[in-house]
N, C-alpha and C positions, 0 to 999 in steps of 0.2 A: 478529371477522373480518367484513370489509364484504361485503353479499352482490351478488356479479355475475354477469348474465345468461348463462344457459349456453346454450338451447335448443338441443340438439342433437339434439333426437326428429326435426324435419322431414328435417335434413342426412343422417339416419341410415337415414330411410324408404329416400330416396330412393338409398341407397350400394343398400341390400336390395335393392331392386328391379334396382338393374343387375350381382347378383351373376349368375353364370352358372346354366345350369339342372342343371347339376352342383355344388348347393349341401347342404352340410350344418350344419345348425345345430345348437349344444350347449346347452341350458340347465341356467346353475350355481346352485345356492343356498347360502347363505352354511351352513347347516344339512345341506347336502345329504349325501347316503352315493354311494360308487362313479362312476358316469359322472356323477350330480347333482352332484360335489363339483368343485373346480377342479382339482385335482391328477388326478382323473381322467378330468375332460375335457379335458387335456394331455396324458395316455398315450393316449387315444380319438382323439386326433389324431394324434400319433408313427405310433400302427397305423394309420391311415387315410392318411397319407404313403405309409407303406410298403407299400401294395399297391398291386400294377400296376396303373396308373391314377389312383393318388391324385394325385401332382400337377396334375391335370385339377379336381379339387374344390374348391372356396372353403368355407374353412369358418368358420364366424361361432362365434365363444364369447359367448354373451350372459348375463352376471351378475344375476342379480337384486340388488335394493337387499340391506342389509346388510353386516352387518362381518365380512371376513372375514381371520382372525386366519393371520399368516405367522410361524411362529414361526423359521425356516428359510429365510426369504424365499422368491422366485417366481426359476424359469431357465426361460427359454425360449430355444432353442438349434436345432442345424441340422433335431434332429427338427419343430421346428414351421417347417420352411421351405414359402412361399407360393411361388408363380409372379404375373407381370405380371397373369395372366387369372384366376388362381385364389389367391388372397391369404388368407393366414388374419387372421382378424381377432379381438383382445378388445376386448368392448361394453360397456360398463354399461347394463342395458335402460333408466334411468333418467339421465340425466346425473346424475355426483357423488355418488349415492346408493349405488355399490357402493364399498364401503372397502376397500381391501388394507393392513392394518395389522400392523407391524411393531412391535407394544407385547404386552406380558402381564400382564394384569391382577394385583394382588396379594392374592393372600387373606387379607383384613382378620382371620382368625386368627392370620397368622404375624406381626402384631405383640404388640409387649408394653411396658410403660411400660419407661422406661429406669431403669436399678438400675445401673449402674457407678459408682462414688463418686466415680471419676474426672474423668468426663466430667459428673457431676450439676454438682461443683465448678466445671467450667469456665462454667456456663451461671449466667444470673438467676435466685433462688428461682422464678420464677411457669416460665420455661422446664425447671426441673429438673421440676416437678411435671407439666408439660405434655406434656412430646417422650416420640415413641415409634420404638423401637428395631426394628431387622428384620436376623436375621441376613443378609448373604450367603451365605456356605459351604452355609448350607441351603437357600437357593433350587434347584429340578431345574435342570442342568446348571449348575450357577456354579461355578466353580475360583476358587481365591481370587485376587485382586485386588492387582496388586503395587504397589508407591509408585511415582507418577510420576520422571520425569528429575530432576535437579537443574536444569535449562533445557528448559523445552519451551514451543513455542506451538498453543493450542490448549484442546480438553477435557484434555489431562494423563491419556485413556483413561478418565475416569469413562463412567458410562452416564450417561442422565437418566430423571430423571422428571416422569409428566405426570397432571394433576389434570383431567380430563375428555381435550377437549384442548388445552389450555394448557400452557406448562411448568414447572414449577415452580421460582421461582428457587432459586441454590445459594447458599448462606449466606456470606457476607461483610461487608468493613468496610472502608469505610460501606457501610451498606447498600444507595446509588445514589453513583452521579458519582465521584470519586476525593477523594484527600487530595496532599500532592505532599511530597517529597521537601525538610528542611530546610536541609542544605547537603550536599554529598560530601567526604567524610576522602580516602578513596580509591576509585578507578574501578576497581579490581581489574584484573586480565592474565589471559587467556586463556592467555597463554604461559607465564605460572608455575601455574596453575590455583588461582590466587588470587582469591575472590569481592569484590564490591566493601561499602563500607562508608557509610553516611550517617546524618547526625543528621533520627530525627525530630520531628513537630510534636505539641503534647499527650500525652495521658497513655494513651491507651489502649493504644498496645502494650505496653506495660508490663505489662500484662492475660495474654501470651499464653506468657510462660515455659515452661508448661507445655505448650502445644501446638509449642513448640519443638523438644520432644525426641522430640514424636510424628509432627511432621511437618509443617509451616506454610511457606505458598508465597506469594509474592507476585508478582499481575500490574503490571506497569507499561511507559510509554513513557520505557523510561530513559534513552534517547540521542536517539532520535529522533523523531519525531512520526507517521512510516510502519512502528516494526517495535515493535510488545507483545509482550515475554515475560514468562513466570512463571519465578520462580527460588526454588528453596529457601531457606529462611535458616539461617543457622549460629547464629548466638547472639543475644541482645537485652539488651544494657549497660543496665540499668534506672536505672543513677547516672550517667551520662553521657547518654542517653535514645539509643543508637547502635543499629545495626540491622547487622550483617555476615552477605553471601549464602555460603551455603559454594560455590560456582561464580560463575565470570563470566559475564554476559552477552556478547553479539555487542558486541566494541568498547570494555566498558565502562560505566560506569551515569554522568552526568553530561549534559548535554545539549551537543551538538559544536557550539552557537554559543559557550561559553566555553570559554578558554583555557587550556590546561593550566599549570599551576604544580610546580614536581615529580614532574612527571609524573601529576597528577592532573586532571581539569575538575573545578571545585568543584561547575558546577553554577547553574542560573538561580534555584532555588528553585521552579520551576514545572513540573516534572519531573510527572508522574498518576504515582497507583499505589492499588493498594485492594489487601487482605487475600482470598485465596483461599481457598475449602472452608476455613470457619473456623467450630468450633463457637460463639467466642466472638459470633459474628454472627450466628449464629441469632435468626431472630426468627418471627413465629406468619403460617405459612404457606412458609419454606424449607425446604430438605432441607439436607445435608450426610454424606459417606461417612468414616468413623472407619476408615482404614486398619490400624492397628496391633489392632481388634479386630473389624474386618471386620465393622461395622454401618453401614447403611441409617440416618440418625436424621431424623426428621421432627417439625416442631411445627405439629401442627393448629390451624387457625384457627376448627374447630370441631369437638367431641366425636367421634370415631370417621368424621370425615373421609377419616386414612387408606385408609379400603374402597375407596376410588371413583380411589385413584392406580394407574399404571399405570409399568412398569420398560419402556424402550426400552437393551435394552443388544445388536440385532443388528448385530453388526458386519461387514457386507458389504451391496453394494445391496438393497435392497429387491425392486425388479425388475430382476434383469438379462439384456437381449439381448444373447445372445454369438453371434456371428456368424451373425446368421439377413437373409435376405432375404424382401421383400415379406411384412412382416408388421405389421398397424394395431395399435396402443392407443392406445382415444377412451372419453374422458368418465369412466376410473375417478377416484377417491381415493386419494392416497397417501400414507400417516403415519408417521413414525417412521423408526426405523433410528437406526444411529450414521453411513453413510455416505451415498452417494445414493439418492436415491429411484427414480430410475434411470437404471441405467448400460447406452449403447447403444456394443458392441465389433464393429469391424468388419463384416461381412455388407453388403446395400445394399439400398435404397427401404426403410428403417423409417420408419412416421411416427407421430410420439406428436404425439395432438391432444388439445383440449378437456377436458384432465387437471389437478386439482387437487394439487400437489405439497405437501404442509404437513408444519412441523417435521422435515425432514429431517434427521438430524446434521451430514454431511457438506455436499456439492453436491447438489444439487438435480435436478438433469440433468446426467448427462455423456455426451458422444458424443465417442467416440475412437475415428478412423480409419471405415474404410467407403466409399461412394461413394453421391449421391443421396439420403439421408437427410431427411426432413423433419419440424421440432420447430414445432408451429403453435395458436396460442391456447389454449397452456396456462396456467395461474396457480400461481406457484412461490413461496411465503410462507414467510418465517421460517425457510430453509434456515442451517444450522451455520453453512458456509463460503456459496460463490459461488450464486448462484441457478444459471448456469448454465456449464458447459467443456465447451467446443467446440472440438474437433480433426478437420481434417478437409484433407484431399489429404497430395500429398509436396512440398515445396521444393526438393529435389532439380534434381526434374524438370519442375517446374513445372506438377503435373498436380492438375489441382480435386478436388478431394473432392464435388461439385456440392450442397456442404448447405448448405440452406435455414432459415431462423429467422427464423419473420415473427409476428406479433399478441399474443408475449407479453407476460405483465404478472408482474414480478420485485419483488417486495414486501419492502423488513427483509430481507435476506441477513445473514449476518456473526454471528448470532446466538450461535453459540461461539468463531467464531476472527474477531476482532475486523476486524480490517484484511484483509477479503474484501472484491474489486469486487464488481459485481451482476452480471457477466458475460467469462469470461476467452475470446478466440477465438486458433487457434492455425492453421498450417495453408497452406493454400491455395481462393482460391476460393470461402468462407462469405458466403453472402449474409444479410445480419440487417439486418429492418426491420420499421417500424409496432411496433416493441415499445414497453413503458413499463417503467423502471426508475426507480421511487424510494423513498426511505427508507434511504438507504446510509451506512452508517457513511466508504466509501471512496470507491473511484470507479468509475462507471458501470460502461462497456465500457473491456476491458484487451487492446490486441491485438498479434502478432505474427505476422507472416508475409505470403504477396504474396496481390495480385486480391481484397481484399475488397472487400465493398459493405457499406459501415454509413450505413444513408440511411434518414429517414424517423423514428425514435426521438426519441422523448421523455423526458427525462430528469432531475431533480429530486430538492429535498434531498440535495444530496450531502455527504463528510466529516462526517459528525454525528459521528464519533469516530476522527478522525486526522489527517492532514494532509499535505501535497505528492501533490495529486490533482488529478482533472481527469474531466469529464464523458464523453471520452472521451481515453485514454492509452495513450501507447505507450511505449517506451525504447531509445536507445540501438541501432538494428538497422539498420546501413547499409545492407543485405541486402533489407530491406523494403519494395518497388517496388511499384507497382502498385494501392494502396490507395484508395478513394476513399469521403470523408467527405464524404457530402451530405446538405442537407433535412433536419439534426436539428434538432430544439428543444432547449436546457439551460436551465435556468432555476432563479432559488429556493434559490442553492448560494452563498455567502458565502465560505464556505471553500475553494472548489475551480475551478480555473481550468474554463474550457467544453471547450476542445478544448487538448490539452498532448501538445505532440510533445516530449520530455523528455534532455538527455543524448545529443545528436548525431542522436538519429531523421533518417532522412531520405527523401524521396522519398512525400510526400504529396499528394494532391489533397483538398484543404480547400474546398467551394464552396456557396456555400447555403443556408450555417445559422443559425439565430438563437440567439444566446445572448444573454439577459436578466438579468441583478440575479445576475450571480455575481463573483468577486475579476477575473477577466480573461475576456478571451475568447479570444484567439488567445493561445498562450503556445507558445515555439518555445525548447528550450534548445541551440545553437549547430550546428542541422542542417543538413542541404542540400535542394537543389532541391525545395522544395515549392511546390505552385502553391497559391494563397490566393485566391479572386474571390470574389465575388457575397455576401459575408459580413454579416450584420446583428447589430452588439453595439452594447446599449442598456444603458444604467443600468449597466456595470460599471467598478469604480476602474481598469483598464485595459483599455484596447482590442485591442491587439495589444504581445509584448512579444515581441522576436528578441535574443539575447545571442551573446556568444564564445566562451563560456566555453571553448571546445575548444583554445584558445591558452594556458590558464595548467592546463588539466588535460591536456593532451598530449594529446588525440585525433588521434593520426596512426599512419603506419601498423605503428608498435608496439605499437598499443594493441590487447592479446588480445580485449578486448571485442568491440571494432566490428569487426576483423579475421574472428573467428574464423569468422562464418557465411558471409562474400564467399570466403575460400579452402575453406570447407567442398564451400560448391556449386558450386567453380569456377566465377565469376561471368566469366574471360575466353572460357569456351569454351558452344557452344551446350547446351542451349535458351535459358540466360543472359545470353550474348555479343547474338543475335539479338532477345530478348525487351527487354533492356534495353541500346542501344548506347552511352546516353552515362553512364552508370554511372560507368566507370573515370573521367570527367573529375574526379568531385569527388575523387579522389586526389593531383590534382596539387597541390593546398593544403589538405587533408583536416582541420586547424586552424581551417579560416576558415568563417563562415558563407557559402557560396559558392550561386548559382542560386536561391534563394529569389524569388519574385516577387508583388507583393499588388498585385490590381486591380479595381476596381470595389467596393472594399467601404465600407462606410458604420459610422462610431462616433457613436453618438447618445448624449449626456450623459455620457457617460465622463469625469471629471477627468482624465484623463491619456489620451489617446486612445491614445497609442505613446507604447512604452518602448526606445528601441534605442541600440546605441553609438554612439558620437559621434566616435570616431577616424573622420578621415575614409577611410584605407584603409579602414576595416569597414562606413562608409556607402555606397562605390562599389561592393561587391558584390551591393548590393540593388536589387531593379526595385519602383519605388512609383508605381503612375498610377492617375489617376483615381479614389482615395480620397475620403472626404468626412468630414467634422467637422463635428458638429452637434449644439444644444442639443433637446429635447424640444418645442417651442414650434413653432423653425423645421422640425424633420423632418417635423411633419405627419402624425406613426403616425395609426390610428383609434384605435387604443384599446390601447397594449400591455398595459395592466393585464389584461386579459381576452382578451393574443392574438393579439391582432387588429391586425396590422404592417403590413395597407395604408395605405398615402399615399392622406391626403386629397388629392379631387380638389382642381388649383390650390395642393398645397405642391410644394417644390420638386424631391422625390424622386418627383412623380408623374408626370413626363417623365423618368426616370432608367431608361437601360438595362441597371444591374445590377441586378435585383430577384428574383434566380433562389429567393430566400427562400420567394417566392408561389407558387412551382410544387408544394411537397411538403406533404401533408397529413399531420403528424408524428404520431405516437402510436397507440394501437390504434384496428380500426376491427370496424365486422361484419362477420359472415361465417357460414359454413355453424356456426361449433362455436360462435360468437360473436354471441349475437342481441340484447345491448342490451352500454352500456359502463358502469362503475363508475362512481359519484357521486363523482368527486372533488375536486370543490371542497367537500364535508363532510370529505374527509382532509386539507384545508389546502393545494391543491393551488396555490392563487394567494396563499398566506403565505409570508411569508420566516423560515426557520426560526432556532434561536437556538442554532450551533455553540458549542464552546470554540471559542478562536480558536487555535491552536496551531501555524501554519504563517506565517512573514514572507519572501515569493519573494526579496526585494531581502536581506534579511540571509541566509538561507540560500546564494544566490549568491554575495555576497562570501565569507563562512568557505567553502564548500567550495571557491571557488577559492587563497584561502589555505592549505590542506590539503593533501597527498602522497596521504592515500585518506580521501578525502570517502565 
């Protein structure tokens, strides 16, 4: 883990100092007995609430360093509620050094060399004599462990396990990257609850027979490039080399750019998939869970290794704030869990600062619902799912949630559930900026709802493991007014458009932003009135791409989709009506890409600046002025390799009055929780990373316009 500047002793004095003189402060120690322990400096608070007067009291929880083990997790609730003047607060006396962890260590007694003849069989001579065995059933509080779904996405409900804190990977085949699928027999039917069937490549599943009848799942992307499931298998034809799922997947297994024959897609041949929780893939240093005998199995990569792992199998937040007001958490550590690390319900002004989030199972942060909330230079690495979900006001009525999301840094999200953006916003009214988001399997920021502000962000390597993504993405939400997308950087992302209003989206303010060396930069799939200016795309194979698509998939006003949330909030009558008047126009042709307008913006080396249709009814719908086209030589950047998108003095863009690019200073910056920034040009920050290529805009376009339900 890269280490980044926390200082938050100065920020912290100086909170102390302007607590009120009705202050009480708690000191916890990770060791501590009674009011020294944390749980009872939480009852010491509850009572200190509860007597007349306590509302009048600021009370500081100040943690000493150390690890303090939640086997139960942490709730903090109405009893620990603050006031404006009187706020309770939890400290870490040290930034980062107080751990709140969600793991239990294992007592390197309760293993044992593995002795099942069974399972010895399944494994390499040097792995049978190696791996050690740990029941479940006998771990304190463990109830036995049911078999996963026949289709699920996700952990499948394992726990994990962790080797300091690292996590320890879970055994499969291949070991890394995938193998692909080598033709489709049959796509299998949902509707006859028929699994699908397909020939595979080489000889090793051949190998797994026996884990067949114990229970053998496979992950893959078997239709499409945006949705991984795991699916049981039913049998393995070893004379045929055939593989049949006993359930279908969503749609189908085959990839829906080929064409059915019989009702089946055969298939690209290019289809991922790898072997899940599979003893045969064990190798020295995975785990793996033997569901039918309810063993823990591990292969040490070194002699009595296993002491030093630890079991995360808490399945609910870590911390959770359930409807408390004015209440701080700055500077703890949070590890582990199966879900978030935590979850903030309702209540108002909570603000999680200067907190390290790592390995969480789940999401990382979630804030759902509330008012005035503030999530501000925290670091959230390695989370399951999302780094972080954010929900906040009502659509209804148009009324903000007024939550703020400024300085973080969203590191590797996706870590379990494969195809998680680095950040989901829902809502009304979320302000998110100066964050950094990268290392994402998906795509960046994923938003829905009105009045946000996503300005200022940085965001890089994106799609390292999926495809039809976008740096920042919406879908499909006629509904969606109000939004404005300014001042980001995207960069670094091959696979993934910069900014992707996706499936009709409409009603965006797009202004400001630079997206660099990604598949496109503006990508618009058949929406309305978005305002598009001041935009800066360099180096990507498209510059701006706007299509119809809504003519040959029916987006009109039958369509439940895009319908469903305009009559939900009764978009004819106020707050609605008022807020947004010209709304109802793009109904009158709700098919056509109508009111879109791009101005002032500049595509520098793009092979393909714009991509747009060519029928000229669908060209007169468009407003295009004062765009530019231009090679690298003639734009005159200083230096975009390192950023730096000023126009030289004396090129041509250096009298040019779109340049609203130069106004935001993208990415984290310092602050009181944040007193230096992360090295990241040591994390490859100005490399271009090397995705699967898995995603083609222009072929996926045509087949799903081809298609009845793409």
């Amino acid at each position: 883990m890269r280490d980044i500047g926390w200082g938050l002793a100065l920020g912290w004095m100086a909170l102390a100092s302007a607590l009120s003189a009705e202050e009480v402060k708690l000191t916890v120690r990770s060791d501590g007995q009674e009011k020294n322990s944390l749980s009872g400096a939480l009852e010491e608070v509850a009572r200190l609430r509860a007597e007349s007067g306590g509302n009048k009291k600021s009370i500081l929880i100040r943690l000493e360093p150390g690890d303090y083990f939640l086997r139960e997790g942490l709730t903090l609730d109405l009893n620990h509620d603050g006031t404006p003047e009187a706020p309770t607060i939890l400290q870490s006396v040290e930034p980062r050094k107080a751990r709140l962890l969600a793991v239990r260590p294992l007592n390197g007694s309760s293993w044992s060399p593995l002795e099942d003849a069974v399972l010895r069989a399944r494994l390499p001579a040097e792995g049978a004599a190696a791996v050690v065995a740990l029941s479940w059933t006998n771990l304190p509080g463990s109830s036995e462990l049911g078999m996963p779904k026949g289709v699920f996405i996700g952990s499948g409900g394992l726990p994990t396990l962790l080797r300091g804190d690292e996590r320890v990977p879970l055994a499969r085949w291949p070991a890394e990257g995938y193998t692909t699928m080598k033709k489709v027999l049959d796509s299998g039917s949902e509707k006859e609850r028929r699994g699908g069937q397909f020939e595979y490549r080489g000889e090793e599943p051949a190998r797994w027979v026996q884990a067949v009848k114990e229970g053998l799942w496979l992950a893959g992307f078997w239709r499409v490039p945006w949705v991984m499931e795991t699916v049981r298998v039913d049998s393995i034809d070893t004379t045929n080399n055939t593989i049949r799922f006993a359930e279908s997947v969503s749609k189908g297994i085959g990839s829906k750019y080929t064409k059915e024959v019989n009702g089946t897609r055969p298939g690209d041949g290019k289809e991922p998939w790898y072997a899940w929780n599979l003893v045969e893939g064990m190798t020295p240093g995975t785990w793996c869970f033997d569901f039918e005998r309810q063993l823990v199995l591990y292969w040490p990569k070194e002699k009595g290794e296993e002491k030093k792992l630890s079991l995360v199998d808490l399945n609910r937040p870590v911390v959770l704030v359930a409807g408390v007001s004015h209440l701080r958490l700055e500077g703890v550590t949070i590890l582990g869990g199966l879900k978030e690390g935590v979850s903030v319900t309702g209540g108002s002004n909570v603000t999680v600062a200067g907190c390290l989030l790592l390995k969480n199972g789940g999401v990382g942060l979630r804030v759902k619902g509330g008012t005035g909330h503030r999530i501000q230079s925290n670091n959230i690495e390695e989370s399951g799912d999302e780094g972080m979900w954010l929900e906040a006001g009502e659509r209804p009525s148009l009324t903000s949630g007024g939550l703020r999301v400024d300085n973080n840094y969203v590191r590797q999200p996706g870590r379990v559930r494969t195809v998680s953006p680095g950040v989901q916003l829902a809502g009304v009214g979320i302000e998110f900026s100066h964050n950094l988001l990268c290392e994402l399997n998906n795509s960046g920021v994923v938003f829905t709802g009105n009045e946000h502000r996503i300005e200022a962000n940085e965001i890089y390597h994106l799609g390292l493991d999926s495809g039809d993504l976008g740096g920042i993405y919406v879908n499909g939400d006629w509904a969606a007014r109000g939004n404005r997308i300014e001042g980001n950087l995207i960069h670094h992302s091959p696979n993934a458009n910069g900014i992707y209003l996706d499936d009709g989206h409409s009603g965006a303010v797009v202004t400001g932003n630079v997206i660099y060396r990604c598949a496109s930069g503006l990508f618009i799939g058949g929406g309305h009135d978005h305002r598009c200016s001041e935009n800066l795309v360099v180096d990507c194979a498209i510059g701006l791409h706007l299509d119809d698509r809504g003519i040959s998939r029916k987006y009109n006003l039958q369509s439940k989709h895009h319908m469903k949330n305009l009559e939900e909030f009764g978009y004819l009558k106020p707050p609605w009506s008022e807020k947004y008047p010209d709304l109802p126009k793009m109904l009158e042709k709700p098919e056509y890409p109508t009111g879109n307008s791009f101005t002032e913006n500049v595509w520098v080396a793009c092979p393909r600046p714009t991509r747009l249709p060519e029928k000229p009814e669908i060209a007169a719908l468009l407003t295009l002025t004062h765009n530019q086209e231009m090679n690298l030589d003639s734009a005159g950047l200083t230096n975009p390799a390192k950023f730096d998108f000023k126009p030289k003095e004396g090129s041509p863009l250096s009298g040019w009055v779109g340049k609203k690019w130069l106004e935001k200073h993208p990415g984290l910056q310092m602050d009181e929780y944040r007193k230096s920034l992360p090295e990241l040009e040591m994390a490859g920050r100005f490399e271009m990373p090397k995705p699967r290529q898995m995603f083609d805009s222009e072929k996926d376009l045509k087949r799903s316009n081809e298609m009845s339900n793409p």
